[in-house]
C-alpha positions as CSV (number, residue, x, y, z in Angstrom):
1,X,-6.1,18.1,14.3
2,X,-2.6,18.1,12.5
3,X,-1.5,21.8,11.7
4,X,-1.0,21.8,8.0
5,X,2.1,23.4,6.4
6,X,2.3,26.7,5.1
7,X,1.3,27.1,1.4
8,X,4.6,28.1,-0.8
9,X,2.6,27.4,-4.1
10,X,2.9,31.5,-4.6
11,X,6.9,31.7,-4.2
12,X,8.5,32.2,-7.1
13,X,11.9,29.9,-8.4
14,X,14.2,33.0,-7.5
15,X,12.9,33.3,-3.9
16,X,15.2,31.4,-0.9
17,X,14.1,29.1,1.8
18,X,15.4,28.4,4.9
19,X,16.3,24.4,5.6
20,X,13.7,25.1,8.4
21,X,10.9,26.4,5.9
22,X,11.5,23.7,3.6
23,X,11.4,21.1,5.8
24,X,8.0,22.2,7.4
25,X,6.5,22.8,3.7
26,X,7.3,19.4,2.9
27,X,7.2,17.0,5.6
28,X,10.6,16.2,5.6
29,X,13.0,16.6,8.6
30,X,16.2,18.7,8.3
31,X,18.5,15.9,8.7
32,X,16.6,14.0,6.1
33,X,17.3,17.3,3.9
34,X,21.0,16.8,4.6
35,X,20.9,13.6,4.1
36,X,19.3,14.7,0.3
37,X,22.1,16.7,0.2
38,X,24.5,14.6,0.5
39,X,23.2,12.1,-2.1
40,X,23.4,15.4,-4.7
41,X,19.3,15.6,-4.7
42,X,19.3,19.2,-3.2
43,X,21.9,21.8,-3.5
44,X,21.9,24.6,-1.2
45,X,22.2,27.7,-2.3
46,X,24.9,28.9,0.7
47,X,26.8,27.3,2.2
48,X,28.5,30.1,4.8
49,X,25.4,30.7,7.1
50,X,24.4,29.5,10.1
51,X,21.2,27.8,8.3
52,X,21.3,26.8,4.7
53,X,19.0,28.5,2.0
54,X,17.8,26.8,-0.9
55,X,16.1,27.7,-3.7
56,X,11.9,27.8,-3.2
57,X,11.6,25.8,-6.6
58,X,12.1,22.6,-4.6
59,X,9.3,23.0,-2.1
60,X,6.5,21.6,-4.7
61,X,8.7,18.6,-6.3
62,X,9.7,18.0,-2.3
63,X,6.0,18.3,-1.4
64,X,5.3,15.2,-4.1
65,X,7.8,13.2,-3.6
66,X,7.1,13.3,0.3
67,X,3.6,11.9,-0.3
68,X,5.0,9.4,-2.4
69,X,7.4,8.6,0.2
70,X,4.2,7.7,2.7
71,X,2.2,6.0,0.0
72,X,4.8,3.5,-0.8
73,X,6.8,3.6,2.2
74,X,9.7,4.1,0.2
75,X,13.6,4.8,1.8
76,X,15.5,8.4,1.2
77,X,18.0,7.3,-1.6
78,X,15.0,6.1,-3.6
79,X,13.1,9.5,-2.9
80,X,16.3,11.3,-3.5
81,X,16.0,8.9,-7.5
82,X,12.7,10.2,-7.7
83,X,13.2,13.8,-7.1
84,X,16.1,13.4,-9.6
85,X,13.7,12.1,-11.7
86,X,11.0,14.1,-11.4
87,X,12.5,17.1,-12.0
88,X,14.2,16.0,-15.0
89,X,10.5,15.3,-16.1
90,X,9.8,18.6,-15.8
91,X,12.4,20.3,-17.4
92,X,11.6,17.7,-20.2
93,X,8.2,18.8,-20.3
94,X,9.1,22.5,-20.4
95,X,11.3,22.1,-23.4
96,X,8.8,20.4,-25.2
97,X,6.5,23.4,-24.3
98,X,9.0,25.6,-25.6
99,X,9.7,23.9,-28.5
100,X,5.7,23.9,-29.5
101,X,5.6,27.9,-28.9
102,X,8.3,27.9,-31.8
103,X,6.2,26.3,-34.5
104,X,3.6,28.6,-34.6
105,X,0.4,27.1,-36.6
106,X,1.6,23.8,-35.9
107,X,0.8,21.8,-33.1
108,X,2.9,18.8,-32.0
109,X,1.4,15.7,-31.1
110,X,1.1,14.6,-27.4
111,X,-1.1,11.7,-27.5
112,X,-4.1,12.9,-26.5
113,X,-7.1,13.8,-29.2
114,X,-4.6,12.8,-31.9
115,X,-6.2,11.8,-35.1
116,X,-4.5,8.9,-36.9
C-alpha cells in the first residue's frame, strides 16, 4: 500500500514550505520543482538557504495539476502552462467574488439558475 501524502489543505497562503514538503504533498520530485522554477511557474520565496521555501498556497494548485499530469501524461512545460493558467483562473474567480460582495442586493449572473 502506497503511503499517501500529508494533508496541507489546513495551511494557510502565508505559511512556508520546504521544496522537500512540497514535493511530497504533490507528487512531484524536487528537480522537477526546479525545473518549474526555472520556467517562472514557481517562485521561491528565499533564495539564501540551504533548501528553498515556498509559499504553502501552491501545494493545492500543485496537487491538481500533478493529477492532471498522470491522467493525460502530459510533459513539465505544459504542466508549468497549466499551473499558470490555473492560478490565473483563480484569481479571476476571486475578483469576480469580490466584485459580487460590492453590489449588495444585486446578484451577478454566472450561468447557472439564470432566468432569461
Amino acid at each position: 500500500m502506497k503511503p499517501q501524502p500529508p494533508e496541507y489543505t489546513w495551511l494557510d497562503a502565508r505559511e512556508t514550505v520546504t521544496v522537500t514538503d512540497l514535493s511530497r504533498a504533490c507528487g512531484l520530485s524536487a528537480a522537477e520543482l526546479d525545473e518549474l522554477v526555472e520556467y517562472g511557474a514557481l517562485r521561491p520565496l528565499e533564495q539564501h538557504r540551504a533548501e528553498r521555501l515556498f509559499s504553502a498556497e501552491y501545494v493545492m494548485p500543485l496537487r491538481s495539476v500533478g493529477r492532471l499530469r498522470l491522467d493525460f501524461d502530459l510533459d513539465l512545460f505544459t504542466v508549468a502552462l497549466l499551473f499558470g493558467y490555473l492560478n490565473r483562473i483563480e484569481a479571476l474567480e476571486r475578483q469576480v467574488q469580490s466584485l459580487q460582495a460590492q453590489l449588495p442586493g444585486r446578484e451577478l449572473s454566472t450561468g447557472e439558475g439564470a432566468d432569461a
